[in-house]
Each structure stands twice: as C-alpha cells, then as structure tokens.
Phi, psi and omega in degrees: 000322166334277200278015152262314167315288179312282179339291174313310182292340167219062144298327159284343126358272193287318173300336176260007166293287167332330171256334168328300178305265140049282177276335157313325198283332182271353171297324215264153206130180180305329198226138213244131196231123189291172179275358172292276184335320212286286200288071162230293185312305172310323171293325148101050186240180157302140157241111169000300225234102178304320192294343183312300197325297215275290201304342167275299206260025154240012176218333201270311226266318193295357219251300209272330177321291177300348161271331185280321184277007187267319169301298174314321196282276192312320174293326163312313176320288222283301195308278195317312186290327170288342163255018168255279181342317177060058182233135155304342194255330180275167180207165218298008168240009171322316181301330182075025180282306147353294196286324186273342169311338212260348179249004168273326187290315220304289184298340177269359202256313192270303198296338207281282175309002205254291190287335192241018157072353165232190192260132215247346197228154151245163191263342168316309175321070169271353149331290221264011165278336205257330161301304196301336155332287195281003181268294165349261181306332172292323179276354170283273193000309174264008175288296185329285197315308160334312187280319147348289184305334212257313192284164145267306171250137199308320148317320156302315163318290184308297189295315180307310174340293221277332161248017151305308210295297172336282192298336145315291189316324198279307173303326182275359154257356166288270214324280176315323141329326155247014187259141170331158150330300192276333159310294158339300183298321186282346194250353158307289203313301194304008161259342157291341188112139188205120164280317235267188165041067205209113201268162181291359181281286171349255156358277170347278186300348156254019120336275199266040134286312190289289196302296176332302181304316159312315190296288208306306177289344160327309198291004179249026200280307168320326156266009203250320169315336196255334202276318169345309208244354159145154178313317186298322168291326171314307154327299165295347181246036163093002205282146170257142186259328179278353166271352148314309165278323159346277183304312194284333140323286195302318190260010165275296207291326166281343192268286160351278179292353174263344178293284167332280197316340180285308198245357172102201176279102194250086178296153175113285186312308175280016175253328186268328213274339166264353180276325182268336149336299219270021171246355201263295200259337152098005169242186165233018186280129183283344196275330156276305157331320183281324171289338248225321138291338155337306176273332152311324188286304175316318194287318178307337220240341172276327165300343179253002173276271179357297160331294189323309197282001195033061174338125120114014261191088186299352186292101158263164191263150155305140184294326195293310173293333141333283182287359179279284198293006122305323195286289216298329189270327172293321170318325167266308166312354172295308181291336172262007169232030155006268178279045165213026183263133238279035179248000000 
C-alpha cells in the first residue's frame, strides 16, 4: 500500500502546486493584479479595475497556458529521449527537430531579405513565423524518421541526429552572416524564446499538438520500460523496436516542433525536469514518470515566466535565458552526481 499512496499524494501535491502557481502568474506582471482581482475576473465576477477583466484573459491567461504546455511538452521530450537513448544527458533537441524549427524562423526572417533585397517578414506575423517553424521542423523529422527505419542501433541514431542539428546550425549561420543587422536582430530576439503574444487560435493548435503527442506516448509506455534495461530485452518481451522507436520519434518530434515554432527555442527544460521527477519519486516506472513530468514541466516553466516578468516592471527577460540559469546548475550537479542518477 505504501508505494501505492506515497505517489498519489504526492501527485496531489504537485497538482495543487500547479494551480496555485498558475494563479500567482496571472496576478504578477507590468501591472500588478490582486489574487481577489484575478478569480473575480475569471469567474466573471466585479473587478477593482476595468481594464484587469481584458489584460487576464488576453494576454496573463493566454500566457500561462502556453507556459504549462510548453513546460509539459518539452519535459516529455527529455524523459521519452533519455530513455530511448539510455543517455542522461538527452533532450528534444538531440533529433535536430528542434534545430530544424529554428531554420525554418531563419530562412523566413533572414532568407527572404537575401533574394528579395528587402525586408520581406515582420515579426507582428506570428502565423506565418509559426507556420516556417513548423515546416522546419517537419521535414528533418521525416528525414529522422526515414533514417530511423533505415539504422538499426539506436546510437547510431543519436549521432545522425546530433548532425542534423549540426548542419541547421551551420546554414542559419551563413544566413546570419549575411543577413542585415535588423534582420539579424529580429531573428535573435526569436531565439529567445516567447511565452506572450500568442492568440488562442493559436494556443488552440498547439494544444492538441501536445495532446497529440501525449497520447502518442502513453501507448509507448510498455516499451519505454523495457528500452530501461536494453534493446535485447525489448525484444525479447516482444517490443517491435523499429515500431517503437518509430513512435517515439514521432511523437518527440510533434511535441518539440509545434513548441519550438510557437514559443520559439526553450533550453533546458527537457534535459533537467525528467532527472528531478525521477529523483522527486525515486523510479523509473514511466507510468508514473510520464504524469509526472507533465506537471513538473508545467510548474518549472511558470516559475521561470514568473522570474522573467521582473513583477511590477514593463521589462520582460528572455525565457530562453531563465531557464537556462535555472536548468545548467541542475545539469552540473547532475553530472557530480553521476553515479547516483536514477536509470
């Protein structure tokens, strides 16, 4: 009964961390709104403030949303590669699915202005920034996948990946060598990272990517256990490994590249959030693991929006930069605790 109860509590724990955090985050902004103001606005209840009603639910909620789904999505990366990998150090962006979102913003913000001698994009477009993303990132995805079907070991696998990533990197730096200064600058900012400015339609469409992505991996939890102790065992209990490894590509690569094209390139997150889950519950059982960064992912990524926004401040920080200096000191104590990390 123990190692049934201690989870559940405290999954009930972290969900009732998560809406808190949650409600703090629509309070805390340039303009600062009590936690009275906040559920009165949501409830459709009076607010102190007219103007409170619109600034929650068109800019705060839409905000934080997209922060729960970016935190959950990214951490689901990092768990499903590390544990295809059996590598501690990867995370959604090993595939170069990542690298290729980053070269789709490239080419419309920088490439554009190359053939047509002007500035061809505005970043008010965040459609058609979130389409060249997602274009991006779909075609490495079926190249990976191709290759996937093609490699037999998973390792092999890992290293093509890592020079997809390579070989994006290297074009979006030609492109930046030659793309203008404002050009240059606008496709900087897009590297930072963005919770904000993101319309619910939007939102709507990266929803059920992330749900998609969820789905897909529940059904791969029974192989993501047996990949624990090796291919060969995976095998033996019956696992088809290229249709495993398949799915699980697959379902990194929709989770990763509808993040990436939405909120831009967010480090970190799918490299720490599953190493502190599984020092948080003390297993490897995915079937806990998997709920279990979801909401980790969410709490981390509000707490670091939360950082970001500097309260009380019209400043916001980059997210990208946040989560770096949270993530990179758990990565190095990770690394001096090596041989105590849980896989």
């Amino acid at each position: 009964m123990k190692n049934i109860t201690s989870p559940l509590s405290t999954f009930i724990l972290l969900a009732f961390l998560l809406v808190v955090l949650f409600f703090i985050n629509l309070s805390i902004g340039s303009v600062t709104i009590s936690l009275n103001d906040t559920f009165n606005a949501i409830f459709g209840q009076e607010v102190s403030h007219t103007s409170f009603e619109y600034i929650i639910w068109n800019y705060r909620i839409p905000k934080a949303v997209t922060a729960i789904l970016a935190g959950s999505g990214l951490a689901l990366c990092g768990l499903l590669m590390q544990t295809l990998f059996r590598n501690p150090l990867a995370g959604p962006f090993v595939l170069g699915i990542s690298s290729g979102a980053s070269l789709g913003a490239a080419l419309l913000i920088m490439g554009l202005s190359l053939f047509s001698g002007s500035i061809a994009f505005s970043l008010s477009d965040h459609l058609a920034l979130a389409i060249a993303s997602s274009l991006g990132s779909f075609l490495v995805l079926l190249v990976v996948m191709g290759v996937a079907v093609k490699v037999k070991d998973t390792m092999s696998l890992l290293i093509i990946g890592l020079m997809f990533g390579s070989l994006t990197a290297a074009i979006v730096s030609i492109l930046s060598f030659l793309a203008k200064a404002e050009q240059l600058q606008r496709y900087v900012f897009w590297t930072f990272g963005s919770l904000g400015d993101l319309s619910w339609n939007q939102i709507y469409i990266l929803m059920v990517m992330v749900f998609v992505g969820i789905l897909v991996s529940i059904r791969c939890i029974k192989s993501l256990n047996s990949y624990l102790i090796g291919e060969n065992y995976a095998k033996s209990m019956g696992v088809n490994l290229k249709k495993s490894r398949f799915t699980i590509i697959a379902a990194t690569g929709l989770l990763a590249g509808s993040i990436t094209a939405f909120a831009g390139p967010i480090a970190f997150i799918g490299l720490a959030v599953p190493h502190l889950t599984r020092q948080l519950f003390n297993t490897t059982d995915h079937k806990i693991l998997l709920p279990a960064v979801l909401i980790n992912g969410g709490i981390i990524v509000l707490v670091c929006d939360m950082v970001a926004q500097l309260p009380g401040s019209v400043k916001v920080l980059p997210i990208n930069a946040i989560t770096s200096l949270i993530g990179a000191p758990v990565v190095i104590w990770l690394l001096m605790r090596k041989k105590n990390i849980v896989f």
